[in-house]
DRENLOTOR-500652 format. One record per atom (N, C-alpha, C): atom name; residue in three letters; residue number from 1; z negated, x, y negated. Coordinates in nm, 3 decimals. Atoms other than C-alpha are relative to their C-alpha. Layout:
<rs>
[CA; Ala; NUM; [Z; X; Y]];
...
</rs>
This chain:
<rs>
[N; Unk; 1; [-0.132; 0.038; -0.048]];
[CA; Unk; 1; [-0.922; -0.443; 2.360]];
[C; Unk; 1; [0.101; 0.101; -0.051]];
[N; Unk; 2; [-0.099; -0.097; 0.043]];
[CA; Unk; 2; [-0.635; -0.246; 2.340]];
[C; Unk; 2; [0.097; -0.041; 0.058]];
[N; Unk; 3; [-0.154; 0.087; -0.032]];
[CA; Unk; 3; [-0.249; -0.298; 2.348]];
[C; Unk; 3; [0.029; -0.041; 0.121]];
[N; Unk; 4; [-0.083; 0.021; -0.133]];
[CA; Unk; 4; [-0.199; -0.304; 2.711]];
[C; Unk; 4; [-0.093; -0.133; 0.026]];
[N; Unk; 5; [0.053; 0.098; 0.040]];
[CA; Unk; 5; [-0.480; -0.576; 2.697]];
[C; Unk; 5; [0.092; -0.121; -0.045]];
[N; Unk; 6; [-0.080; 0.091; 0.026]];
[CA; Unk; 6; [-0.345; -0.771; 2.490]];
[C; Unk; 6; [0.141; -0.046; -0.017]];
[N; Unk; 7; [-0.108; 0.022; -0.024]];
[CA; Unk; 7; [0.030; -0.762; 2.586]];
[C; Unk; 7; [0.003; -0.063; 0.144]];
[N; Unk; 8; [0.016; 0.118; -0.083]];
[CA; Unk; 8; [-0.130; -0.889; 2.916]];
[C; Unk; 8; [0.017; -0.129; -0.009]];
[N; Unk; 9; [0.046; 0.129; 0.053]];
[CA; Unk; 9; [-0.262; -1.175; 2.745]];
[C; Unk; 9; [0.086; -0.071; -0.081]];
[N; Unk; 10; [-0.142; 0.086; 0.069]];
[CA; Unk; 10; [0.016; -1.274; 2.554]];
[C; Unk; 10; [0.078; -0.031; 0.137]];
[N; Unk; 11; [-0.110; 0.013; -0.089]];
[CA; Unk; 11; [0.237; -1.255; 2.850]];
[C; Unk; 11; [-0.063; -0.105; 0.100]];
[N; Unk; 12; [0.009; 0.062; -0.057]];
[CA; Unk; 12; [-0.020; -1.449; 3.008]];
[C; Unk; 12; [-0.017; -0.174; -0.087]];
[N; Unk; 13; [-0.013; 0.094; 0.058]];
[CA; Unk; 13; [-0.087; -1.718; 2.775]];
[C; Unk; 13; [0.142; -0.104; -0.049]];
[N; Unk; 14; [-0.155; 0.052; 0.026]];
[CA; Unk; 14; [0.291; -1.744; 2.667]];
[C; Unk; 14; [0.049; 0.000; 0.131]];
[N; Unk; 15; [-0.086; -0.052; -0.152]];
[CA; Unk; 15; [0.358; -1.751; 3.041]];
[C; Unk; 15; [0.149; 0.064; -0.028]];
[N; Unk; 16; [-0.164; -0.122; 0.041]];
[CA; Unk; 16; [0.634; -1.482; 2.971]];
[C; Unk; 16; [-0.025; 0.082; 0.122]];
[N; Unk; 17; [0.016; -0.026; -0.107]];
[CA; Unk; 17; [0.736; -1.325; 3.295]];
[C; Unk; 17; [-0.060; 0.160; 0.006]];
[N; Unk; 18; [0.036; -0.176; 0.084]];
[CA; Unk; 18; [0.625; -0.912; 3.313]];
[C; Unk; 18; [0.129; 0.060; -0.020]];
[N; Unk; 19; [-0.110; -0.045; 0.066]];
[CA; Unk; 19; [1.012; -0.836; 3.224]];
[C; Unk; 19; [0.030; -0.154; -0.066]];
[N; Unk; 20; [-0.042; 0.051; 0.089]];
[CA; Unk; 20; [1.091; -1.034; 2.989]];
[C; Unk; 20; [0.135; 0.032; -0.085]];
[N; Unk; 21; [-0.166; -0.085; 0.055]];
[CA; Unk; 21; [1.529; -1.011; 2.835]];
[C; Unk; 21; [-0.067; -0.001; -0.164]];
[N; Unk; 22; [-0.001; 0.040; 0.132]];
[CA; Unk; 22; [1.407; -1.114; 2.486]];
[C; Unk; 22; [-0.145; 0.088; -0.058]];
[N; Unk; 23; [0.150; 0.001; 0.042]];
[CA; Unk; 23; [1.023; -1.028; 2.504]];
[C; Unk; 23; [-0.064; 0.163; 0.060]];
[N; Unk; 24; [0.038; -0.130; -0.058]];
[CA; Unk; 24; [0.985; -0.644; 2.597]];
[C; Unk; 24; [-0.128; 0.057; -0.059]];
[N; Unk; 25; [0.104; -0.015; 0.077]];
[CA; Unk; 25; [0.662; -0.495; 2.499]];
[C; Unk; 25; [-0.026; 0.041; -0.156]];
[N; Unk; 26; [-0.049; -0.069; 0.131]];
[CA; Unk; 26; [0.797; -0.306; 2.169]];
[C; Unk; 26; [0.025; -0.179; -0.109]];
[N; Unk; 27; [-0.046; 0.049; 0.115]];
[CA; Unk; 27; [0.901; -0.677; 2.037]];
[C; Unk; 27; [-0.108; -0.086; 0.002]];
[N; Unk; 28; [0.130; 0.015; -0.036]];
[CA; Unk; 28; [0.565; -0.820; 2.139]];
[C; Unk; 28; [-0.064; 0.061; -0.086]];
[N; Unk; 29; [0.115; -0.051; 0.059]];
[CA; Unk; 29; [0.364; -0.571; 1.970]];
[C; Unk; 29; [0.067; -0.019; -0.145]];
[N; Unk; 30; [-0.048; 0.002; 0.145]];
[CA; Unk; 30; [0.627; -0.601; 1.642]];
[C; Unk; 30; [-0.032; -0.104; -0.041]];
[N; Unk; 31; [0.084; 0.143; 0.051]];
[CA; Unk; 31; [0.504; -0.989; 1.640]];
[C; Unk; 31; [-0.109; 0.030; -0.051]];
[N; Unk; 32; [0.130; -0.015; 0.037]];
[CA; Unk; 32; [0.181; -0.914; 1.656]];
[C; Unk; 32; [-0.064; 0.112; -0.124]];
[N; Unk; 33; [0.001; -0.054; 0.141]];
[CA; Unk; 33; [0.193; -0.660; 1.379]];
[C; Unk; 33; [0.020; -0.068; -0.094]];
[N; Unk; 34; [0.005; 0.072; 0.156]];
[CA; Unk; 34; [0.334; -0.861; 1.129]];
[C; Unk; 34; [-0.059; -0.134; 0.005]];
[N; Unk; 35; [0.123; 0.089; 0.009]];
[CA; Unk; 35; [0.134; -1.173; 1.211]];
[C; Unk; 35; [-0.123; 0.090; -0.029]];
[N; Unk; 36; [0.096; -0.057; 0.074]];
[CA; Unk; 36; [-0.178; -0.940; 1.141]];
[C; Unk; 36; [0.017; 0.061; -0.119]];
[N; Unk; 37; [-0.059; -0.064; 0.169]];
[CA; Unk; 37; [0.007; -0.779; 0.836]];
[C; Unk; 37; [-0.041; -0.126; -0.085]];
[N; Unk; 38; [-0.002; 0.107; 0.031]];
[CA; Unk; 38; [0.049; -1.132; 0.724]];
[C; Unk; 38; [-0.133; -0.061; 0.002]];
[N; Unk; 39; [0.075; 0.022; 0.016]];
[CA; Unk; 39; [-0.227; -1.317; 0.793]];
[C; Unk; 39; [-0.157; 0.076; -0.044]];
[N; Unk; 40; [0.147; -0.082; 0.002]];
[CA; Unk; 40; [-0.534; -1.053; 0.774]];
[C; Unk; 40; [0.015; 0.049; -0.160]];
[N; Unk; 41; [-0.006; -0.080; 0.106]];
[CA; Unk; 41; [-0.393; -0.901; 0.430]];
[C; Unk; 41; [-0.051; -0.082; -0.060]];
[N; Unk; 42; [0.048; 0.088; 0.059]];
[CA; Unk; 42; [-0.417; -1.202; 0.275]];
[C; Unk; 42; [-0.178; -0.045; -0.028]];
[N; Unk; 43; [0.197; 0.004; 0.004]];
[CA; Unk; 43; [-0.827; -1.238; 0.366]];
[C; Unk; 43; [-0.064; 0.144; -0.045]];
[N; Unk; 44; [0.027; -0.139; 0.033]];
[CA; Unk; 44; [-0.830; -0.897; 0.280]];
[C; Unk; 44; [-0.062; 0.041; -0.143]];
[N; Unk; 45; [0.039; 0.026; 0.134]];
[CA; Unk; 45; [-0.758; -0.951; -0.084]];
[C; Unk; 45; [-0.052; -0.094; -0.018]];
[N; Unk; 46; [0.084; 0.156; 0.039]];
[CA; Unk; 46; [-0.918; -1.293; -0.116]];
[C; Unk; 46; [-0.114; 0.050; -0.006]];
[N; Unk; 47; [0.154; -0.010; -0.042]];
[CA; Unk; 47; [-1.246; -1.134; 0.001]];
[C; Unk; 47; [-0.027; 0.068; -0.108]];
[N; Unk; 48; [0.040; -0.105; 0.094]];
[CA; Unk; 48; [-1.228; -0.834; -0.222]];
[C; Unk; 48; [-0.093; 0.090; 0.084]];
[N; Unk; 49; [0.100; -0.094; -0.094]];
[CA; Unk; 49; [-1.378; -0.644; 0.114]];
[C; Unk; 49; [0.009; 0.137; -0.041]];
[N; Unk; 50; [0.052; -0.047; 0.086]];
[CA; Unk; 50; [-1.523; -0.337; -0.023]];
[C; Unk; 50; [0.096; 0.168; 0.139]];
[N; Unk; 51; [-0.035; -0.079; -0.115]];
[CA; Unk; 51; [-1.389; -0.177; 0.348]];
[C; Unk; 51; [0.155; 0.081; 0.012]];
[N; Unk; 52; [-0.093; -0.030; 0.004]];
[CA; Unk; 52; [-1.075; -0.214; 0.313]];
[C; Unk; 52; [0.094; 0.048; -0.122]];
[N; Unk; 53; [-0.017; -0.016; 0.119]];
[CA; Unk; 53; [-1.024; -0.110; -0.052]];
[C; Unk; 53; [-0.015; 0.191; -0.023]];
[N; Unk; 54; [0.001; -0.199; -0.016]];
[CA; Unk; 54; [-0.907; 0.310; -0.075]];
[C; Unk; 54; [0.051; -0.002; -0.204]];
[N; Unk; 55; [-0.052; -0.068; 0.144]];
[CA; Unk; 55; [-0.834; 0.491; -0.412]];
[C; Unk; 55; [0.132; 0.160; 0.107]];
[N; Unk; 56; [-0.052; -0.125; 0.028]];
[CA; Unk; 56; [-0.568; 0.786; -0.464]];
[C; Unk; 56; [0.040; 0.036; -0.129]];
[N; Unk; 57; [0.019; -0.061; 0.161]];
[CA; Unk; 57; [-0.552; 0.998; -0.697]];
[C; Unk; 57; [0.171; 0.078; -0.029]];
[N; Unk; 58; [-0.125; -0.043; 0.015]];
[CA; Unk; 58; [-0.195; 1.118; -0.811]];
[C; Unk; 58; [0.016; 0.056; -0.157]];
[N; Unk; 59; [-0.078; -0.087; 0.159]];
[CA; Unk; 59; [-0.082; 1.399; -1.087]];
[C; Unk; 59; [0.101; -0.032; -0.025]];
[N; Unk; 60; [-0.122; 0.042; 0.056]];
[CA; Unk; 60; [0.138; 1.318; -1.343]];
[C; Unk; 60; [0.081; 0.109; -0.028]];
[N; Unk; 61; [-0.069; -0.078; 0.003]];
[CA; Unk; 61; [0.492; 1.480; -1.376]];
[C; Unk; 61; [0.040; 0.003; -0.093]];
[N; Unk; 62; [-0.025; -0.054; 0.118]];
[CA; Unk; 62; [0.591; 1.584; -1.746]];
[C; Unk; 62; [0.155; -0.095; 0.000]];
[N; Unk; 63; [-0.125; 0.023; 0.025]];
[CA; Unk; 63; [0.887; 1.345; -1.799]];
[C; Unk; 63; [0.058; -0.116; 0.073]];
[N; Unk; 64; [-0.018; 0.095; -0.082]];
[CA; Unk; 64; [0.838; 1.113; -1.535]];
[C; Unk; 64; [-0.056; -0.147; -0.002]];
[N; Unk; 65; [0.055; 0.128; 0.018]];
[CA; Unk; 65; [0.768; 0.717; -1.565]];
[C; Unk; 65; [-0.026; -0.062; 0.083]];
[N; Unk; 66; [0.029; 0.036; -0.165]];
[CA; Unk; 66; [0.779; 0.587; -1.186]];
[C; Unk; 66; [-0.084; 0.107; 0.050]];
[N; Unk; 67; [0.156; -0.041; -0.104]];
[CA; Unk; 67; [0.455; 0.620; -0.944]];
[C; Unk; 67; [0.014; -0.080; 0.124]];
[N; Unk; 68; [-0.024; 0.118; -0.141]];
[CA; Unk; 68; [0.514; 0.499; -0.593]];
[C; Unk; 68; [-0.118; -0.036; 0.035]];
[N; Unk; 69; [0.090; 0.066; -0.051]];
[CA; Unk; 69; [0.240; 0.305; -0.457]];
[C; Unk; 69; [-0.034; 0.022; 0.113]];
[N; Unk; 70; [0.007; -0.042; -0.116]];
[CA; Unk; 70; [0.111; 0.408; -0.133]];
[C; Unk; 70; [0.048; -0.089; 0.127]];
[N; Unk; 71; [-0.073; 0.098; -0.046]];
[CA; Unk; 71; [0.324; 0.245; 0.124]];
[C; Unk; 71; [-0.085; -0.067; 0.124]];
[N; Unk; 72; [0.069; 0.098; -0.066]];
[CA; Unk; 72; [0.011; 0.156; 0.313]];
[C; Unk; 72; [-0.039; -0.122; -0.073]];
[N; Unk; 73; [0.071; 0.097; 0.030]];
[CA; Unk; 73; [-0.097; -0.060; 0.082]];
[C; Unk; 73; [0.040; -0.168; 0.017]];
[N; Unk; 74; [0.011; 0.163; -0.063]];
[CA; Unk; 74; [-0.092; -0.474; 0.117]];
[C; Unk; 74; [0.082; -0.012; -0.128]];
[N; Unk; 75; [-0.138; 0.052; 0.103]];
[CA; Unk; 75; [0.209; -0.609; -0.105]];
[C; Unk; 75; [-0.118; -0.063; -0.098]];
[N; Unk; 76; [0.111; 0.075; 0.087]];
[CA; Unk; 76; [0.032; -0.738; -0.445]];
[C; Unk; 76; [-0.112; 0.084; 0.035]];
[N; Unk; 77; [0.140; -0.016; -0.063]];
[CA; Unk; 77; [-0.259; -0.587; -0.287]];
[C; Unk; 77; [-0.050; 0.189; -0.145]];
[N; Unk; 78; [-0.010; -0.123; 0.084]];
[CA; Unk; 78; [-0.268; -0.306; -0.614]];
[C; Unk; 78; [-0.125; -0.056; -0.076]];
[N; Unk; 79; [0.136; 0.057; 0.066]];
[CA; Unk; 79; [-0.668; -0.398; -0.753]];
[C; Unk; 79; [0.008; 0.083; -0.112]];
[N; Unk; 80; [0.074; -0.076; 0.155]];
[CA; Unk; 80; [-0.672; -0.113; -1.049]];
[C; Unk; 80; [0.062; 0.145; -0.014]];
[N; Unk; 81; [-0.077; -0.194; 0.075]];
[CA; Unk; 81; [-0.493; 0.192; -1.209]];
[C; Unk; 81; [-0.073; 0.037; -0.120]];
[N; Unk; 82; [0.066; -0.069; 0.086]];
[CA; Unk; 82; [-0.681; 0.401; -1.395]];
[C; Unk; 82; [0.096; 0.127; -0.034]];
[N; Unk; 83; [-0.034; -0.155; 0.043]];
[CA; Unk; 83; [-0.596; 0.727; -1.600]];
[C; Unk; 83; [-0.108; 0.093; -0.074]];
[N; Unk; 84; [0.084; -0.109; 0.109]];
[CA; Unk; 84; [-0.754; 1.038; -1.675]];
[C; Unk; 84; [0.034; 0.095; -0.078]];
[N; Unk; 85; [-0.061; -0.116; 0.057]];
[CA; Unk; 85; [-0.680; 1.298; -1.904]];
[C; Unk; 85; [-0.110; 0.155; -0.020]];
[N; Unk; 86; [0.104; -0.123; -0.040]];
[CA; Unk; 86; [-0.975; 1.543; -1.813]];
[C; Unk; 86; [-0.024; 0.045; 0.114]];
[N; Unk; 87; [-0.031; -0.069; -0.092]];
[CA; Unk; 87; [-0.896; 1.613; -1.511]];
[C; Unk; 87; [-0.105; -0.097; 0.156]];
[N; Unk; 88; [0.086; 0.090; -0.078]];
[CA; Unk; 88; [-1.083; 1.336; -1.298]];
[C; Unk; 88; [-0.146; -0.035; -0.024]];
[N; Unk; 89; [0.144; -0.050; 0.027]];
[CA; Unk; 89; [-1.418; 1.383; -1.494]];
[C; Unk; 89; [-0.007; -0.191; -0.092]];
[N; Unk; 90; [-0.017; 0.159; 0.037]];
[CA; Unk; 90; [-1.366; 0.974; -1.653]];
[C; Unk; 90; [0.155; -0.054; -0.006]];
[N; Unk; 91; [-0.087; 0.107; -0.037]];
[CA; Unk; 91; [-1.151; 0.699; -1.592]];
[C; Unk; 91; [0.039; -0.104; -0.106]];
[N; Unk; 92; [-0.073; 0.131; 0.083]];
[CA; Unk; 92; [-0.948; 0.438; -1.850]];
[C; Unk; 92; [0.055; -0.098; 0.122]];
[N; Unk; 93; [-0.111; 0.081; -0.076]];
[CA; Unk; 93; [-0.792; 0.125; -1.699]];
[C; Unk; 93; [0.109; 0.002; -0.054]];
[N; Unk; 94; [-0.177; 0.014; 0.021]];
[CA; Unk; 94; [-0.416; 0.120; -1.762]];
[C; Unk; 94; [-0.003; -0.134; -0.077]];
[N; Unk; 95; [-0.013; 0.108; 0.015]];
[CA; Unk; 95; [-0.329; -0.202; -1.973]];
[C; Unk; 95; [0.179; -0.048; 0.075]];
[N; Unk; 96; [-0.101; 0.076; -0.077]];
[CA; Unk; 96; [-0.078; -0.443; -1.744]];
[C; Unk; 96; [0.116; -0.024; -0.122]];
[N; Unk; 97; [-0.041; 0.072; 0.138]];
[CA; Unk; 97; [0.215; -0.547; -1.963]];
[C; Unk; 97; [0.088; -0.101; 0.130]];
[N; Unk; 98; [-0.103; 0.117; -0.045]];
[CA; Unk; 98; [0.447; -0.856; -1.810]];
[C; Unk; 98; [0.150; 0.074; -0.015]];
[N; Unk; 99; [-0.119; -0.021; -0.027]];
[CA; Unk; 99; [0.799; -0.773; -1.677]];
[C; Unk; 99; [0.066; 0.009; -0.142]];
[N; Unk; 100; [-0.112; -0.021; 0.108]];
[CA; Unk; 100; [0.951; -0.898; -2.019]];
[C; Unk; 100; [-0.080; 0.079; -0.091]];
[N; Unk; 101; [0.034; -0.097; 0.130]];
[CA; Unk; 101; [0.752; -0.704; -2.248]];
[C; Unk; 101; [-0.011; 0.121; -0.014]];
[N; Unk; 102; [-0.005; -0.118; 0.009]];
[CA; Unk; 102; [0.804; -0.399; -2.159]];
[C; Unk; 102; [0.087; 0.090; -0.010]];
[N; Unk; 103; [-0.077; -0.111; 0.129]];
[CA; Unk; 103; [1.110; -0.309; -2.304]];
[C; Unk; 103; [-0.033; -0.042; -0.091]];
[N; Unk; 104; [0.064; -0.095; 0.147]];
[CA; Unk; 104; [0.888; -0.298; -2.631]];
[C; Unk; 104; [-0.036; 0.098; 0.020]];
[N; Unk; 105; [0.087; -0.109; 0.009]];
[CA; Unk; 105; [0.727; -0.024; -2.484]];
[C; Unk; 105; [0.107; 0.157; 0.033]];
[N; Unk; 106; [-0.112; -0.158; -0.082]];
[CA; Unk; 106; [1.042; 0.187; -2.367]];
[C; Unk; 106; [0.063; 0.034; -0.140]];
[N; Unk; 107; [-0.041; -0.060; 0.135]];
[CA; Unk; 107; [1.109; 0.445; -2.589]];
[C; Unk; 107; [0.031; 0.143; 0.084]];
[N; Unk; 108; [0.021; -0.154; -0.072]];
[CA; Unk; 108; [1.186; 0.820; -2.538]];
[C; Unk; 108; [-0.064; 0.104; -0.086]];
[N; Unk; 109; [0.089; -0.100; 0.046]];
[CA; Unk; 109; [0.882; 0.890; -2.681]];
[C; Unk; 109; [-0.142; 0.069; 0.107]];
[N; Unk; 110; [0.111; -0.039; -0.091]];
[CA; Unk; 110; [0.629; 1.097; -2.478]];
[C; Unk; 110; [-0.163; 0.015; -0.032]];
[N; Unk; 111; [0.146; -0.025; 0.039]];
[CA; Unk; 111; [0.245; 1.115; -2.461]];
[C; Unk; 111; [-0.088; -0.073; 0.123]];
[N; Unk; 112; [0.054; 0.078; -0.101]];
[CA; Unk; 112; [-0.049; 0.942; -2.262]];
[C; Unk; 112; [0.028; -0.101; 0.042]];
[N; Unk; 113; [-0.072; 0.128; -0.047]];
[CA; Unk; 113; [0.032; 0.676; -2.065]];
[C; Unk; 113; [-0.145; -0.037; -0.052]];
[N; Unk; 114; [0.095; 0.103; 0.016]];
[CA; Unk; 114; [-0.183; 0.369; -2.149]];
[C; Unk; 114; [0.046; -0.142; 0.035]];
[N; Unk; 115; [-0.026; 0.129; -0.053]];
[CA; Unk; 115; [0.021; 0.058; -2.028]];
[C; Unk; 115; [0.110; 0.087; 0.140]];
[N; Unk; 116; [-0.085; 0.036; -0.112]];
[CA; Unk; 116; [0.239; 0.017; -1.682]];
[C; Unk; 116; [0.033; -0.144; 0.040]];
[N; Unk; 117; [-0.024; 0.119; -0.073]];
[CA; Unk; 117; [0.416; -0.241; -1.536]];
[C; Unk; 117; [0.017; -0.021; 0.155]];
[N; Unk; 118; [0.016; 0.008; -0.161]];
[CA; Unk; 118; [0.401; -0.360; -1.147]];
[C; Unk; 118; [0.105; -0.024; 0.097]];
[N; Unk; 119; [-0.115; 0.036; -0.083]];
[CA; Unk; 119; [0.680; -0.341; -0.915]];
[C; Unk; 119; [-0.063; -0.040; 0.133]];
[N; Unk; 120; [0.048; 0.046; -0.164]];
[CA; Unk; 120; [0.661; -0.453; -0.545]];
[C; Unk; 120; [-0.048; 0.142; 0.034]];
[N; Unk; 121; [0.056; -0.116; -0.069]];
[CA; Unk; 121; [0.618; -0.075; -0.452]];
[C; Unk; 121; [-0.027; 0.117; -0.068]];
[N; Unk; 122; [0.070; -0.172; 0.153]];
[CA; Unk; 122; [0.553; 0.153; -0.792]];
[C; Unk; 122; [-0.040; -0.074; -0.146]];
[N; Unk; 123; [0.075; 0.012; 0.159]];
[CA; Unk; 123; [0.417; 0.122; -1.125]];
[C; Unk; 123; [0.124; 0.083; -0.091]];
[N; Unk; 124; [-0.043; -0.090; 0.157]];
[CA; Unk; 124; [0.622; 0.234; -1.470]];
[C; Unk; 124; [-0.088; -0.005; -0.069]];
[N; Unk; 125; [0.083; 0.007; 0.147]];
[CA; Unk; 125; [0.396; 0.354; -1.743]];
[C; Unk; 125; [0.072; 0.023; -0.098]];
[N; Unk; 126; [-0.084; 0.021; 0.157]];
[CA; Unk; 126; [0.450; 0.362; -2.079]];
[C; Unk; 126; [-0.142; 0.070; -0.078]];
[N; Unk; 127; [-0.132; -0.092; 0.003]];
[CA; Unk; 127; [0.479; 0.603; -2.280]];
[C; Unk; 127; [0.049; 0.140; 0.159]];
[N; Unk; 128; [0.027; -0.098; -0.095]];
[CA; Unk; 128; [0.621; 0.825; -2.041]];
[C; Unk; 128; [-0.081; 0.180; -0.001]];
[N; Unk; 129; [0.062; -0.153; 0.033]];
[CA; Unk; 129; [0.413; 1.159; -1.968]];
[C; Unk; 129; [0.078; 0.129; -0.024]];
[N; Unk; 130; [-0.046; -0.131; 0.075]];
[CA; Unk; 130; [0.435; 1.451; -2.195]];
[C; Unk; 130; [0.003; 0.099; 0.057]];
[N; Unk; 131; [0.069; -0.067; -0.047]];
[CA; Unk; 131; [0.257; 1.673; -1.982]];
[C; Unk; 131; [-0.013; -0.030; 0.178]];
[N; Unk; 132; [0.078; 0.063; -0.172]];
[CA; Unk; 132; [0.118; 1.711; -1.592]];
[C; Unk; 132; [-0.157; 0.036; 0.008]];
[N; Unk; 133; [0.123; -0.055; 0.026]];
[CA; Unk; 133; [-0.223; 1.770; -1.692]];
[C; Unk; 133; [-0.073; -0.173; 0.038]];
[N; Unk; 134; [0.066; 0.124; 0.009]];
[CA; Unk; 134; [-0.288; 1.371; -1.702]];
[C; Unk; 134; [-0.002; -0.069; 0.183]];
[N; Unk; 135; [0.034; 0.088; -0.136]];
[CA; Unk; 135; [-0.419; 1.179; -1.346]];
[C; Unk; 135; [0.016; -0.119; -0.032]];
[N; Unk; 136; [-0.013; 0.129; -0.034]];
[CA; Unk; 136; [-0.390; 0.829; -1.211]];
[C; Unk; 136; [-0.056; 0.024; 0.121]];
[N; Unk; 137; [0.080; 0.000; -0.098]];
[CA; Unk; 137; [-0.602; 0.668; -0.977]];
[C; Unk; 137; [0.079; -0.112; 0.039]];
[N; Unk; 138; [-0.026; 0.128; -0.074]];
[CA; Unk; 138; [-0.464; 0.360; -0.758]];
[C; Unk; 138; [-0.118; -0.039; 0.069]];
[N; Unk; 139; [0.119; 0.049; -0.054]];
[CA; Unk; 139; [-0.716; 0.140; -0.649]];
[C; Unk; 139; [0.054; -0.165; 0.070]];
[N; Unk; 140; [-0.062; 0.172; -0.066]];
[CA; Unk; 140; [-0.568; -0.115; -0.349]];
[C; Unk; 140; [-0.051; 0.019; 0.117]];
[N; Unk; 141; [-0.027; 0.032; -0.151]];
[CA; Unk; 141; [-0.580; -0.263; 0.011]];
[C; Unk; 141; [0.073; 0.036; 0.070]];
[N; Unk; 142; [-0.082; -0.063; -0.117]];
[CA; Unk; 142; [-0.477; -0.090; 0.295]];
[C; Unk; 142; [0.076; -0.125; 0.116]];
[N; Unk; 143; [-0.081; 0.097; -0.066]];
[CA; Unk; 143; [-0.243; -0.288; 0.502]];
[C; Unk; 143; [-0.055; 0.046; 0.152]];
[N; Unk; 144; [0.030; -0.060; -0.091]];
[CA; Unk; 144; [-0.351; -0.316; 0.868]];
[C; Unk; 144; [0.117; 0.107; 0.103]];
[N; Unk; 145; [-0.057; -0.128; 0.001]];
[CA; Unk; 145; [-0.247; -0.020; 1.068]];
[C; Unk; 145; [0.159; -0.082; 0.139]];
[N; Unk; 146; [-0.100; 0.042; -0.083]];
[CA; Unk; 146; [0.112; -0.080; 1.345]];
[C; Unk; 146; [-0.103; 0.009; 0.116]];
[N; Unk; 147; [0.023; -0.015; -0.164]];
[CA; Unk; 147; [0.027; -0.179; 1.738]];
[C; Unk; 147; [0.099; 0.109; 0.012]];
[N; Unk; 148; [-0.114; -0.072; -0.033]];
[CA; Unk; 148; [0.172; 0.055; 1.922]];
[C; Unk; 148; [-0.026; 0.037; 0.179]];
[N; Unk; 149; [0.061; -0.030; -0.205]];
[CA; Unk; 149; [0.148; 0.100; 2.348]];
[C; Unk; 149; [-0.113; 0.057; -0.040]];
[N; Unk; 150; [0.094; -0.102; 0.005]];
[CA; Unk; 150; [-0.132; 0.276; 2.428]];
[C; Unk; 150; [0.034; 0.064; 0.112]];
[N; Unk; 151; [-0.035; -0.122; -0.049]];
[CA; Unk; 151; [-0.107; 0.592; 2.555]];
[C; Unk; 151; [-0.101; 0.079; 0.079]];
[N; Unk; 152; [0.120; -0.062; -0.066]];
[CA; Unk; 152; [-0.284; 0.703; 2.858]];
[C; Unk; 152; [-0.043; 0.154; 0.036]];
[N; Unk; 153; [0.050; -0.141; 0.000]];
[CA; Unk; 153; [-0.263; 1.083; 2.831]];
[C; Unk; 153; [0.069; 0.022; -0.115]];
[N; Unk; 154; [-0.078; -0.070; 0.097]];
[CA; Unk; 154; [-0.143; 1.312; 2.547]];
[C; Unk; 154; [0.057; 0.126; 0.058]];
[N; Unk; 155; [-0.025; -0.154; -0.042]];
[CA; Unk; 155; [-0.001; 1.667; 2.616]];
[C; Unk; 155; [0.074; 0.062; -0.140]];
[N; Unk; 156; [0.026; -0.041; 0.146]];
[CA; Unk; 156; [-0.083; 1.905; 2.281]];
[C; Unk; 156; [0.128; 0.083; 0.037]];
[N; Unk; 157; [-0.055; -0.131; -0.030]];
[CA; Unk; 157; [0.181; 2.184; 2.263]];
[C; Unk; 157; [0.013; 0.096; -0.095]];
</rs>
């Protein structure tokens, strides 16, 4: 199936006329995105499916404490941060700290990170890095991908 498919099928099920003032195909397919955002993420992480579960790997910047989170990933949907300091050759887990306890850890002292805390869309570690020699791995759920028309030719240029 594919979008034009199922913007049929909505239009036929919702008897919605083929112009629609409210229901154009663009706000159609934006439903149906975030109902599958919504519902599917959720079984996503529950399952712990092995499919939908990516790593990246991100160098650290000498000074820097924020790590954005890849903005595919599934809200919450952040399974494991690791760090290396050999260059990807082994992996530590990060220890979590709780919102309030982590101004104990803020200081403006530098060195390996070994704790972070979890925002909706980045991580702070703690201490912040000395160096850019040290890696981080993210280990989450990919959020499913946008509908979008489908497109019956391309033209490369």
């Amino acid at each position: 199936m594919n979008t034009t498919d199922l913007l049929e099928r909505v239009r036929q099920t919702g008897v919605l006329p083929t112009v629609a003032e409210n229901w154009d195909d663009a706000a159609i397919l934006a439903e149906a995105t975030e109902a599958l955002r919504t519902r599917f993420a959720e079984d996503i992480v529950n399952t712990g499916s092995g499919y939908w579960r990516h790593s990246e790997i991100v160098s650290t910047v000498a000074g820097q404490n924020e790590y954005r989170i890849n903005p595919r990933a599934v809200v919450q949907g952040l399974q494991k941060f690791e760090v290396s300091v050999d260059s990807g050759k082994t992996w530590a887990l990060m220890r979590i700290l709780t919102l309030g306890s982590d101004g104990l850890y803020e200081s403006s002292n530098r060195g390996t990170p070994s704790h972070y805390t979890h925002y909706s869309d980045y991580v702070r570690v703690f201490p912040t890095p000395a160096d850019s020699t040290t890696k981080f791995r993210f280990s989450f759920y990919l959020s499913p991908s946008k509908l979008l028309p489908t497109v019956t030719s391309g033209k490369i240029t």
